[in-house]
C-alpha positions as semicolon CSV with decimal commas, in nm:
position;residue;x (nm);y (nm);z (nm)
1;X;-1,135;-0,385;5,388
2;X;-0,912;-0,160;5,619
3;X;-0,618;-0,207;5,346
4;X;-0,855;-0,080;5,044
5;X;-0,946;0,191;5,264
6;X;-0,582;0,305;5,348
7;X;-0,455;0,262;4,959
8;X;-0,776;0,475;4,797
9;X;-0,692;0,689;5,125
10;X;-0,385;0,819;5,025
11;X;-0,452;0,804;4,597
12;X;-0,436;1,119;4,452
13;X;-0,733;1,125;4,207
14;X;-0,950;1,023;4,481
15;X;-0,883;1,319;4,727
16;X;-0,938;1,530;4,488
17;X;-1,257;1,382;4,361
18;X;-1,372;1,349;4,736
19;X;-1,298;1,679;4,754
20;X;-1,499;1,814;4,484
21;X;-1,760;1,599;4,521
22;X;-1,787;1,736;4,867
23;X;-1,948;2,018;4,755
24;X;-2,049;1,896;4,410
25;X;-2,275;1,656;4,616
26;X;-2,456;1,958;4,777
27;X;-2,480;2,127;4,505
28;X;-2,645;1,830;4,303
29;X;-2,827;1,719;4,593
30;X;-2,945;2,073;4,640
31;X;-3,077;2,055;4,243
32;X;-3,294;1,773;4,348
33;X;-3,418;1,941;4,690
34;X;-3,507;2,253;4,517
35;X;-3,703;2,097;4,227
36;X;-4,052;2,121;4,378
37;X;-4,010;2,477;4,512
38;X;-3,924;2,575;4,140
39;X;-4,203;2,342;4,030
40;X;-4,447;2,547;4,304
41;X;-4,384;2,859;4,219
42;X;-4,349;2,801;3,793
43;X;-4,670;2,689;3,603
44;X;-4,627;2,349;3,379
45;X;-4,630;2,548;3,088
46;X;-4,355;2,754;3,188
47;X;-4,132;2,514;3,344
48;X;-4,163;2,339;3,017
49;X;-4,078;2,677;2,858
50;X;-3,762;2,780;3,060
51;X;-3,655;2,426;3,031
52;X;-3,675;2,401;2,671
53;X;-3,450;2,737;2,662
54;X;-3,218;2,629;2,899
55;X;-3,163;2,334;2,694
56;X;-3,115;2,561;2,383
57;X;-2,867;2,767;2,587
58;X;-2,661;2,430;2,651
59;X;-2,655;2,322;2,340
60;X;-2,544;2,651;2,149
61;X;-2,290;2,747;2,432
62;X;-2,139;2,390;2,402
63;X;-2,098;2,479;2,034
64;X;-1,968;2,850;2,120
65;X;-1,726;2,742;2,279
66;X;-1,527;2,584;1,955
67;X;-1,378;2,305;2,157
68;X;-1,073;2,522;2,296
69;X;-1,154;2,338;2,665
70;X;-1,049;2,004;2,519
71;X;-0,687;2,177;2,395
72;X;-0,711;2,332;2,772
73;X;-0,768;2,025;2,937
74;X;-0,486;1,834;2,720
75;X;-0,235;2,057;2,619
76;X;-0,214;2,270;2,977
77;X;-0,071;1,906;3,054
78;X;0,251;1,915;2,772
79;X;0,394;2,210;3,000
80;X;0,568;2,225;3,281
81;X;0,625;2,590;3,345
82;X;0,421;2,858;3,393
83;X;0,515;3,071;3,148
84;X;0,457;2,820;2,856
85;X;0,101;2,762;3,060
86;X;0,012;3,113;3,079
87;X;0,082;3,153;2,704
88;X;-0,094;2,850;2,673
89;X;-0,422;3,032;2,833
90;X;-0,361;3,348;2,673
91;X;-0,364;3,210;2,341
92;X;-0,691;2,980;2,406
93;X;-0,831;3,280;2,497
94;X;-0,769;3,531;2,305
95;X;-0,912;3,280;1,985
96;X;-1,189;3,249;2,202
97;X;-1,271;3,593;2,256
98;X;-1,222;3,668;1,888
99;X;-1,467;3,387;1,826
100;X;-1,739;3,482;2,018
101;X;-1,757;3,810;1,984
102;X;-1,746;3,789;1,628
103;X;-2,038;3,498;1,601
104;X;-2,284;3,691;1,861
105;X;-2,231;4,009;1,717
106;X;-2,301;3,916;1,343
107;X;-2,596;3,699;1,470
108;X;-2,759;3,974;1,707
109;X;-2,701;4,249;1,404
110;X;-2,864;3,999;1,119
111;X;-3,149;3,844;1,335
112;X;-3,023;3,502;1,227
113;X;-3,133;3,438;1,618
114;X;-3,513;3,509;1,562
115;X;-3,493;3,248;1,240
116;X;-3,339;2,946;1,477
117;X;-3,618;3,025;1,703
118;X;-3,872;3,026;1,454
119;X;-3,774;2,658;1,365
120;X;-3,704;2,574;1,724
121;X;-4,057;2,666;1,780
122;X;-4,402;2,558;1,672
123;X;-4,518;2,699;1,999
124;X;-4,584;3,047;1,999
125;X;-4,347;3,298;2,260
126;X;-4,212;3,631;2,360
127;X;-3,851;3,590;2,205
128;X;-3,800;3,945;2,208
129;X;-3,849;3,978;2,548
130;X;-3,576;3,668;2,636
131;X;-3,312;3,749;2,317
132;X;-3,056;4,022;2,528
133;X;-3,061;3,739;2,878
134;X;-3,048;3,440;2,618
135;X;-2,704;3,607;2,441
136;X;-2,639;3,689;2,796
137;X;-2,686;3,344;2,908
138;X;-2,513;3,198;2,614
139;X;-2,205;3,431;2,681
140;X;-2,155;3,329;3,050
141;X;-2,227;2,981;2,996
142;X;-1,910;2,976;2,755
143;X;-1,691;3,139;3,031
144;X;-1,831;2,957;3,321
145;X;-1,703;2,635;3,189
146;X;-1,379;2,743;3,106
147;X;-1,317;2,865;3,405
148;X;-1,406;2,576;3,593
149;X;-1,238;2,347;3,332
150;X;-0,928;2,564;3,402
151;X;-0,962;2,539;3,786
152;X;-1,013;2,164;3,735
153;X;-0,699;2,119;3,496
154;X;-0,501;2,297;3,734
155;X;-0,591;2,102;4,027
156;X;-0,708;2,460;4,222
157;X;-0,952;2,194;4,435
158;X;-1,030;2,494;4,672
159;X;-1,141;2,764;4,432
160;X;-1,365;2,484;4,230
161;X;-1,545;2,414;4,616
162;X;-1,571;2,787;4,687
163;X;-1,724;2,876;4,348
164;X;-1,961;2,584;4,306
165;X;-2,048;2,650;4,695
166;X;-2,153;3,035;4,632
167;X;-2,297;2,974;4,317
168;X;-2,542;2,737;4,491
169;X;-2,612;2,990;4,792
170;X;-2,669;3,286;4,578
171;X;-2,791;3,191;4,250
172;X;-3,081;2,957;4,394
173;X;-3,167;3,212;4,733
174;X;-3,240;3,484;4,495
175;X;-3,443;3,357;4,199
176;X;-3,648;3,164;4,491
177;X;-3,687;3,491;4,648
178;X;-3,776;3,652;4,337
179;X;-4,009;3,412;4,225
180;X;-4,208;3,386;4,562
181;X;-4,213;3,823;4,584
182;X;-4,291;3,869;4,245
183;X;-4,578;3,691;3,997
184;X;-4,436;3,814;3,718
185;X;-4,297;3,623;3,373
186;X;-4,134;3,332;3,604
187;X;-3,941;3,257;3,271
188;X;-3,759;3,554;3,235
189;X;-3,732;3,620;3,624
190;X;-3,558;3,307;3,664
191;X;-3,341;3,310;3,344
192;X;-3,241;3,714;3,389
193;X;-3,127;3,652;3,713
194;X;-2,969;3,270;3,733
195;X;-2,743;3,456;3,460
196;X;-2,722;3,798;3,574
197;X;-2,574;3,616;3,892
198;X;-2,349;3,371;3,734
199;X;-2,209;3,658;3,545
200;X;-2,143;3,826;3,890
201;X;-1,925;3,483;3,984
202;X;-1,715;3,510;3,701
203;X;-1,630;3,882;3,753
204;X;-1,498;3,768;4,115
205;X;-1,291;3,456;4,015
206;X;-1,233;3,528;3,647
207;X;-0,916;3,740;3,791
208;X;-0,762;3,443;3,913
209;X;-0,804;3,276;3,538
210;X;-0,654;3,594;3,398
211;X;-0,383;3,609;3,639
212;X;-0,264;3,275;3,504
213;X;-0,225;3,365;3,180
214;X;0,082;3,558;3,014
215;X;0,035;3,854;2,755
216;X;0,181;3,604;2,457
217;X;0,052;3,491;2,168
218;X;0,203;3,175;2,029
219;X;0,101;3,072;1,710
220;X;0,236;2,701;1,707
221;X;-0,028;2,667;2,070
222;X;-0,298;2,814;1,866
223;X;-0,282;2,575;1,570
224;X;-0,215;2,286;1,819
225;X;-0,507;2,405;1,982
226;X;-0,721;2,421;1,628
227;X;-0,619;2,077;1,604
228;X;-0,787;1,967;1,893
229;X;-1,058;2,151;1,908
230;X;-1,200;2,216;1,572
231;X;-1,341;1,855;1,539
232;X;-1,463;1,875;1,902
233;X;-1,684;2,207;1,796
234;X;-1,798;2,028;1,463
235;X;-1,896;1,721;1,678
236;X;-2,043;1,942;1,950
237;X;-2,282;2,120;1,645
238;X;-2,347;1,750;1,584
239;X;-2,425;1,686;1,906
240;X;-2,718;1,991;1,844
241;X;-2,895;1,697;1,607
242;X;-2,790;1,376;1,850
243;X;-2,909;1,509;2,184
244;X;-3,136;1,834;2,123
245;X;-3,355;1,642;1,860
246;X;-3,566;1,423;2,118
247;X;-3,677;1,757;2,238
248;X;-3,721;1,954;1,938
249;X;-3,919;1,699;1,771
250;X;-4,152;1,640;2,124
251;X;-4,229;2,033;2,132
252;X;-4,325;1,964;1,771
253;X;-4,544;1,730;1,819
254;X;-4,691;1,808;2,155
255;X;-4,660;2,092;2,370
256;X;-4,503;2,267;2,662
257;X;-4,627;2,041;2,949
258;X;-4,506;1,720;2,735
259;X;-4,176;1,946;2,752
260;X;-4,206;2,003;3,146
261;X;-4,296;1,637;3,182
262;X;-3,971;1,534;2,983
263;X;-3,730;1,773;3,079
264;X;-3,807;1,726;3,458
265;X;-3,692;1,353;3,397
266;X;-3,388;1,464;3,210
267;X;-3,302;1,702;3,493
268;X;-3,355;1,420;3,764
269;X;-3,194;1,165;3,525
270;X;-2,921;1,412;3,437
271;X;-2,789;1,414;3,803
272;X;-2,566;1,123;3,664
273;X;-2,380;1,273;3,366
274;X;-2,328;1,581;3,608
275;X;-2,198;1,335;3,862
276;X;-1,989;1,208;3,612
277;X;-1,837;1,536;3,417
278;X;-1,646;1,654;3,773
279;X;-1,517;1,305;3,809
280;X;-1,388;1,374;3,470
281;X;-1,253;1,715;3,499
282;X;-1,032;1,550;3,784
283;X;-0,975;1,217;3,573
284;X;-0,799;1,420;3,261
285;X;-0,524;1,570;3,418
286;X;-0,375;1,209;3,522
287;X;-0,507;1,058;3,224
288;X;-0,320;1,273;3,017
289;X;-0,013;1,281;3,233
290;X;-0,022;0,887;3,267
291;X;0,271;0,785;2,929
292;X;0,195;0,424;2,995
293;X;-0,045;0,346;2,762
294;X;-0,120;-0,028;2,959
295;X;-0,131;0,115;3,276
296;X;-0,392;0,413;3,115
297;X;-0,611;0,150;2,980
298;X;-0,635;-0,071;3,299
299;X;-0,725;0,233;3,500
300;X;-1,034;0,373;3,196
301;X;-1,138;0,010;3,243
302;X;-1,182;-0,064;3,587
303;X;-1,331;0,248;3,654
304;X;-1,566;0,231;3,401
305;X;-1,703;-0,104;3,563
306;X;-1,695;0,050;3,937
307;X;-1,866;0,385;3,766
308;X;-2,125;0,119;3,615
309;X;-2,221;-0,002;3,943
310;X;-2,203;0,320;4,137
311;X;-2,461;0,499;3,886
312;X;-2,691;0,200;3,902
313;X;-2,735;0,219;4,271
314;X;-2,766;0,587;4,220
315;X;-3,059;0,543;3,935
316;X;-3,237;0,355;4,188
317;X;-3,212;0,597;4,463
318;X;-3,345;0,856;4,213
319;X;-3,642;0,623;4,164
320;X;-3,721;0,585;4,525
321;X;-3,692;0,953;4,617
322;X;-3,907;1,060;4,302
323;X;-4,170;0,822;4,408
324;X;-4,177;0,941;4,780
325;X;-4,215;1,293;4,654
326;X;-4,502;1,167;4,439
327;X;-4,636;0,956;4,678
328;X;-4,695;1,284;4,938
329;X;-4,783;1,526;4,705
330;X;-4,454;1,717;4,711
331;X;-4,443;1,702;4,364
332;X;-4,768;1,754;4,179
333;X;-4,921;1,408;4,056
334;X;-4,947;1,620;3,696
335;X;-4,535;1,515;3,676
336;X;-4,672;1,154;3,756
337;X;-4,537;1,040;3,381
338;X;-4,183;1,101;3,512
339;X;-4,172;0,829;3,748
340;X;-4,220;0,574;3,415
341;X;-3,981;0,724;3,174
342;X;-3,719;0,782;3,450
343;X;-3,548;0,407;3,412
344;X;-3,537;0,478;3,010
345;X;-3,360;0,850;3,095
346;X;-3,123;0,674;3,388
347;X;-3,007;0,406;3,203
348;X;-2,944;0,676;2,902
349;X;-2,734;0,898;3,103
350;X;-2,543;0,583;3,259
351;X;-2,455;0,557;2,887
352;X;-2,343;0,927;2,804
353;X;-2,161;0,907;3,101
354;X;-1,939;0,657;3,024
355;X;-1,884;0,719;2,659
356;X;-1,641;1,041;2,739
357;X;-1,406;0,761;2,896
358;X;-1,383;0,580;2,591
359;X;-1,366;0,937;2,354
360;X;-1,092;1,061;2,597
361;X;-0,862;0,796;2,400
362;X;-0,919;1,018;2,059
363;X;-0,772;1,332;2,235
364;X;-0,499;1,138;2,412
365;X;-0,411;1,007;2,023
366;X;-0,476;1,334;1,900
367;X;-0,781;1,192;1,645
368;X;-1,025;1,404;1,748
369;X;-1,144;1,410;1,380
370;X;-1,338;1,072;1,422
371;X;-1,592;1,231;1,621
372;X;-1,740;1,355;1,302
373;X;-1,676;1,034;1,171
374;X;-1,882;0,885;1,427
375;X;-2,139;1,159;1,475
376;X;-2,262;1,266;1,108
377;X;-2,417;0,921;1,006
378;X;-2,545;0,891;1,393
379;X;-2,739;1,263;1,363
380;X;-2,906;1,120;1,057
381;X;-3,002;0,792;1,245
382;X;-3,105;1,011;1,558
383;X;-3,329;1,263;1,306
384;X;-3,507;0,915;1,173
385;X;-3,595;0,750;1,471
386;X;-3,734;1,049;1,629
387;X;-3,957;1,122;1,338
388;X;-4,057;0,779;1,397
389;X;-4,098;0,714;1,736
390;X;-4,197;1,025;1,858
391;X;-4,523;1,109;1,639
392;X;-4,669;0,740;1,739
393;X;-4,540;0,720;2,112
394;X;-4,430;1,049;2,209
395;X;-4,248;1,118;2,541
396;X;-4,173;0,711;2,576
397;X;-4,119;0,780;2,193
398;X;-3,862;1,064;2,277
399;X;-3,706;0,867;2,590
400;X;-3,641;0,533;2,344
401;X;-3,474;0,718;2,097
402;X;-3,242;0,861;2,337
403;X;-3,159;0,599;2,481
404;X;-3,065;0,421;2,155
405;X;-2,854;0,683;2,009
406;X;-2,664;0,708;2,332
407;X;-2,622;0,355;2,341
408;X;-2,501;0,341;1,943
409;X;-2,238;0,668;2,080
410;X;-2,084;0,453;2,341
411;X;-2,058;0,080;2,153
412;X;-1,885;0,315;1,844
413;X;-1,678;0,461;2,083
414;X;-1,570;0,110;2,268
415;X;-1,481;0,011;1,935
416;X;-1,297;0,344;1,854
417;X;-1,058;0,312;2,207
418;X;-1,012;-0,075;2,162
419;X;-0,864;-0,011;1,812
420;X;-0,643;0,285;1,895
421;X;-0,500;0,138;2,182
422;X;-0,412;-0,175;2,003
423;X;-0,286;-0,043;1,761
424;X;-0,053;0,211;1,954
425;X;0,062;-0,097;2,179
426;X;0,124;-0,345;1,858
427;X;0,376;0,022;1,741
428;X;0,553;0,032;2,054
């Protein structure tokens, strides 16, 4: 035992893991702590409301940001020096910008925005009031995960546990505040100012992002880059079908406390894939770097099985801790459904969580292409099953269908690594 302790010791991608997670821990931990205050001071109907736009927000910014953070994440790895790296960033960025600012500013000026909302929504709201902190929201979400994906990628372990440490301080202590002082729209209280104070984070470390990057644009990075990331935004607009369609169809066919109900189990459930994505903002960097393929594939392998394990024992832990809160009335008994769908979500997100293992091989190969190939016939799969599970059974409806299209994602994408690896290795 002491000899397993003194090699993962001294291994790399663990200290740096254990480092993150450090904080990362608190932060999720803090997520879970902080659930019934937010669930005190919001009414069902309007946790179900916020959580329904947050999970809009996700989805779109995912989208928005055109899958440059998978050329980031890979091709930051090719170089060696930092002026290659810094025109590396610049580029990304700059296409980025362009992007973005182009996209919001035609949508905002046409209204296209009040038209997705109008199918997003059966259930009647205030858009107008959200639209400017939703574009907001959108905007910083984008940026936010660049940043960290940068900080990540370049192994800047500090900055990631100082930024994910004040983020958790500030962001939480004032909305809580807020929320307690002032019984106003808790909606738009708590997504004006979760956003209004991320945006404040990024204007304090974005410097150190922009200091990295050198005032060159290289056309041969950018159409690498396009490469890459192209089929990653296509799949990610896919992925608006695959994983937003369980909800969309349930605030169809129900309403905004089948939404709170739902989405609380997704947040509590998502604690996994959250978990997960820091181990695998750490994990890229040596996967990419690693040229044996062998070696590459021994190490996705055996910690798929150990991450396998490790999420079980945390699904059951989420379980327990759900029912305690339950069980003395921390949590309103009107969230009671949770504690039923929650093995359905866990086992779910065990699933996603361990698919982006097996799709890291199609960015390592460069093939990032078949995740359209994989995701178009699964969104019309996804878009049949909830139309038929959900209208009969609905949130257990909603919950089985996500966990079968998850479940189809990661068996295709097994399949998908096992290929491409043997047929790299049969090359060489």
């Amino acid at each position: 035992m002491f000899t397993t302790f003194e090699k993962y010791k001294h291994n790399v991608l663990v200290k740096n893991y254990a480092k993150v997670f450090s904080v990362d821990f608190l932060v999720k931990l803090s997520s879970f702590i902080l659930l019934p205050v937010y669930l005190k001071l919001m009414t069902q109907e309007a946790y179900g409301l916020y959580t329904y736009l947050l999970a809009i927000i996700s989805a779109f910014s995912l989208v928005m940001n055109f899958g440059l953070y998978v050329a980031q994440s890979k091709l930051y790895q090719d170089f060696n020096n930092a002026e290659e790296r810094g025109s590396l960033l610049y580029t990304i960025n700059l296409m980025l910008l362009t992007f973005i600012s182009a996209t919001l500013v035609l949508t905002y000026f046409t209204g296209l925005d009040y038209q997705i909302i109008s199918l997003l929504f059966k259930n009647k709201i205030d858009y107008a009031s959200y639209r400017n902190f939703v574009f907001l929201a959108i905007t910083v979400s984008v940026y936010s995960f660049m940043l960290f994906n940068y900080f990540l990628t370049s192994q800047n372990i500090k900055h990631v546990q100082l930024y994910n440490f004040l983020r958790l301080i500030f962001v939480n202590g004032i909305v809580i505040s807020l929320l307690y002082f002032y019984k106003a729209d808790s909606v738009m209280i708590r997504l004006k100012f979760t956003y209004l104070m991320e945006f404040s984070f990024l204007l304090v470390f974005g410097p150190i992002y922009i200091k990295a990057m050198k005032k060159k644009f290289n056309r041969a990075f950018a159409k690498k880059s396009l490469t890459l990331a192209l089929p990653v935004m296509l799949s990610a607009m896919l992925g608006l079908v695959l994983n937003f369609s369980d909800k969309f169809f349930l605030e169809k066919y129900g309403n905004f406390k089948d939404l709170a109900v739902y989405n609380l189990g997704f947040t509590l459930a998502g604690i996994i894939p959250m978990m997960f994505m820091t181990f695998q903002n750490i994990w890229l960097p040596h996967f990419f770097r690693e040229k044996n393929l062998i070696a590459n594939k021994k190490k996705t392998f055996g910690i798929i099985l150990k991450m396998a394990v490790f999420f079980l024992l945390v699904s059951l832990l989420i379980i327990i801790a759900f029912k305690f809160l339950l069980v003395f009335q921390i949590i309103d008994m009107k969230y009671g459904k949770v504690l039923s769908l929650l093995p359905i979500l866990l086992v779910t997100q065990i699933a996603s969580a361990i698919t982006p293992l097996y799709s890291n091989y199609t960015i390592l190969f460069e093939k990032t292409y078949i995740t359209l190939l994989i995701g178009v016939p699964l969104s019309v799969v996804s878009i049949a099953i909830n139309l038929w599970l959900i209208p009969k059974y609905g949130l257990y409806g909603a919950a089985i269908s996500s966990f079968l299209i998850n479940f189809a994602y990661l068996i295709a994408y097994y399949f998908i690594a096992t290929y491409l690896i043997q047929k790299k290795t049969t090359l060489v």
